[in-house]
C-alpha positions as CSV (number, residue, x, y, z in Angstrom):
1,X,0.5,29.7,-8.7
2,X,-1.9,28.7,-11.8
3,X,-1.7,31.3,-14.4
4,X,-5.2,32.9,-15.0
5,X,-6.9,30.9,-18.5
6,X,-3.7,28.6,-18.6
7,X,-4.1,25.0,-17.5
8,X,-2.8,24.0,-14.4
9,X,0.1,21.4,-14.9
10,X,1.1,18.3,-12.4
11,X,4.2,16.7,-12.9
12,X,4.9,13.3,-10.7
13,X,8.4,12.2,-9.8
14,X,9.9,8.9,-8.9
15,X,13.5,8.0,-9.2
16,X,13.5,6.2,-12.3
17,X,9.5,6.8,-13.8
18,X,8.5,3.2,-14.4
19,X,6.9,2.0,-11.7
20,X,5.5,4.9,-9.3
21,X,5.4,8.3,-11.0
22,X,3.4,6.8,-14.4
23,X,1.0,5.1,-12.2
24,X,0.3,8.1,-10.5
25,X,-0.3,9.7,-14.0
26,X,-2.7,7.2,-15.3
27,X,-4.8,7.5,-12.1
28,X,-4.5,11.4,-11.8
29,X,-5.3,11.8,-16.1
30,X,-8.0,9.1,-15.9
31,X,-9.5,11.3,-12.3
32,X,-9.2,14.9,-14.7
33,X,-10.9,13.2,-17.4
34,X,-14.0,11.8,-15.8
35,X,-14.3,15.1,-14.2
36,X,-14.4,16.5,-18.0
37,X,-11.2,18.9,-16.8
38,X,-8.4,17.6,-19.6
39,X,-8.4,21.4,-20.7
40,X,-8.2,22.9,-17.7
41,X,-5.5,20.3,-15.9
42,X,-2.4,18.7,-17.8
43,X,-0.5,15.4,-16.3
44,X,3.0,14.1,-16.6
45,X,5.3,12.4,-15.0
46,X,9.1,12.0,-14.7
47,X,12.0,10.7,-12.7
48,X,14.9,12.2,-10.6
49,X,17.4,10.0,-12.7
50,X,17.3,8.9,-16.4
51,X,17.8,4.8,-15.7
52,X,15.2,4.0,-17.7
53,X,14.5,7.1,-20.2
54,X,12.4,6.0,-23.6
55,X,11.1,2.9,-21.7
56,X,7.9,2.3,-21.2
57,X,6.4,1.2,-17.3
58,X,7.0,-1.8,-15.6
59,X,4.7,-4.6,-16.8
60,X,3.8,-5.2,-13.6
61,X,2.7,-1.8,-12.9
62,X,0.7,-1.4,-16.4
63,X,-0.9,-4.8,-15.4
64,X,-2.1,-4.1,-12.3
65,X,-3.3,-0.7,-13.6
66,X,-5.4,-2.6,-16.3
67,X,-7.0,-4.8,-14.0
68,X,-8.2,-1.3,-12.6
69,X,-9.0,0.3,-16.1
70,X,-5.9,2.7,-16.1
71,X,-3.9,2.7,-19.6
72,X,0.1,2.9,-19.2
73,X,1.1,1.6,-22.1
74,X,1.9,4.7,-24.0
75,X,3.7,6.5,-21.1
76,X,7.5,6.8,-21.4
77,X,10.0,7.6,-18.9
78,X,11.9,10.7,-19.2
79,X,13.9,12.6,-16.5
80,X,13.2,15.4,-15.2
81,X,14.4,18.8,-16.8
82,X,15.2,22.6,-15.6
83,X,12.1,23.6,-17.6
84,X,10.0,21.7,-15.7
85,X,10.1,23.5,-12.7
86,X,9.3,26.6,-14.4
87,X,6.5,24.7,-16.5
88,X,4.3,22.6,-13.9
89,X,2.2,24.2,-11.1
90,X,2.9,20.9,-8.8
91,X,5.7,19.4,-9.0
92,X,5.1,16.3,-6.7
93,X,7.3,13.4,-5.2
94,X,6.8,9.8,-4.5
95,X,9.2,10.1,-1.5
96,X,11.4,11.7,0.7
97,X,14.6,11.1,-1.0
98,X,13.4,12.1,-4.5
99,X,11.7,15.4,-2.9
100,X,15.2,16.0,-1.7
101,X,16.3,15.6,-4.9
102,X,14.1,17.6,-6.7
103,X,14.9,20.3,-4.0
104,X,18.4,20.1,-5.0
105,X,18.1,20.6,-9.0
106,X,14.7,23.1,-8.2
107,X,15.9,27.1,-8.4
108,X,14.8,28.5,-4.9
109,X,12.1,30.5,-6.8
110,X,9.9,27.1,-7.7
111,X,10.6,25.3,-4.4
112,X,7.0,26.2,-3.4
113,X,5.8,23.7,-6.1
114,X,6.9,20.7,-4.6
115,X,5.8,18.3,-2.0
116,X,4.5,14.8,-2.0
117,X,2.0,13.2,-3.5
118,X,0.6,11.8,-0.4
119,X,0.1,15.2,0.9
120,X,-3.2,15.0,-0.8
121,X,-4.7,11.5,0.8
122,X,-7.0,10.9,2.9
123,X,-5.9,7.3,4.0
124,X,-1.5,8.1,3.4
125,X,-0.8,11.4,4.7
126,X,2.1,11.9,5.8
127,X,3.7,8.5,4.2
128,X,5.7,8.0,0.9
129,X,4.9,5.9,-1.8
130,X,7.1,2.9,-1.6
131,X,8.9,1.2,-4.4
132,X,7.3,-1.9,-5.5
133,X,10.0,-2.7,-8.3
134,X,12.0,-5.1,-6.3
135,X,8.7,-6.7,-4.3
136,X,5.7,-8.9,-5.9
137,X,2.6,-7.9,-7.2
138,X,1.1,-6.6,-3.9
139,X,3.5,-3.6,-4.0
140,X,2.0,-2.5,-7.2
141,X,-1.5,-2.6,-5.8
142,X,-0.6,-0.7,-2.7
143,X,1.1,1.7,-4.9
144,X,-2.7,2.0,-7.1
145,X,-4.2,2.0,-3.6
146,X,-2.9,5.0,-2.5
147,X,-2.5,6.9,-6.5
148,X,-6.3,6.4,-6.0
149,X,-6.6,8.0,-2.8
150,X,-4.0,11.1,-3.6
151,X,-5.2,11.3,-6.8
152,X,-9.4,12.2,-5.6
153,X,-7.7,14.4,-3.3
154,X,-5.2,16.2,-5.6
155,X,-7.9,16.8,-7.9
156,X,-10.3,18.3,-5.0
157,X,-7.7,20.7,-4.2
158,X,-6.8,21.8,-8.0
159,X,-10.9,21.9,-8.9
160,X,-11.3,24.3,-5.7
161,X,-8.2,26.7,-7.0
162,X,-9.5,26.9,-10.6
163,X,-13.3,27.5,-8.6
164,X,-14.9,24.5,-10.5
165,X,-17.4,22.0,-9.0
């Protein structure tokens, strides 16, 4: 999958890349830098549909990911693009119906890049992250909660492809 001496690139999908997809990038670039792998692992995110394309995240996601240490504020949403699937090594899904999605626009040859996000937790497998957009705070916490958990995991996986402790 990872081209040998090229980076290994992670793109994270939501529907509309405000709330769920950039907090999974924050937590998944902030994981590859304190492992000292930003050359070696590149991070972006994007959504299924362009609602919300230029904007930055949700305040209520960026806040939450402060009170953590995670910086969203320069992240902007963007939809996802044919060249992406050609592009990043994972291609991974908040949920179900956005995996579907991506399955739909992905040519058969890259299908075997995507999958969910929670494929990689310890605590989630198996679940979807939910949307917190229309809910309080605490949805945006459990959302961190489990980018946390995915995130260590994700990273484990992707240090033991490229052979690095």
């Amino acid at each position: 999958m990872t081209r040998i001496g090229a980076p290994t690139w992670v793109l994270f999908v939501c529907m509309g890349n405000i709330c769920r997809s950039p907090t999974a990038e924050g937590v998944f670039r902030h994981a590859v830098a304190s492992a000292g792998l930003e050359s070696k692992i590149r991070v972006d995110s994007a959504g299924t549909h362009g609602y919300h394309t230029g904007h930055p995240p949700d305040r209520r996601a960026q806040i939450a990911a402060e009170r953590r240490g995670y910086d969203l504020a320069n992240l902007r949403a963007r939809q996802v693009t044919d060249r992406d699937f050609a592009k990043f090594d994972f291609v991974l899904a908040m949920d179900l119906d956005n995996l579907s999605t991506l399955k739909q626009l992905a040519p058969a040859e890259h299908h075997a890049k995507l999958g969910l996000f929670l494929e990689y937790s310890s605590a989630h497998w198996g679940a979807e992250v939910p949307d917190p957009y229309y809910g309080g705070a605490q949805g945006f916490e459990l959302v961190l909660d489990m980018a946390e958990d995915a995130a260590a995991g994700l990273l484990e996986h992707i240090k033991k492809k490229l052979g690095v402790q």
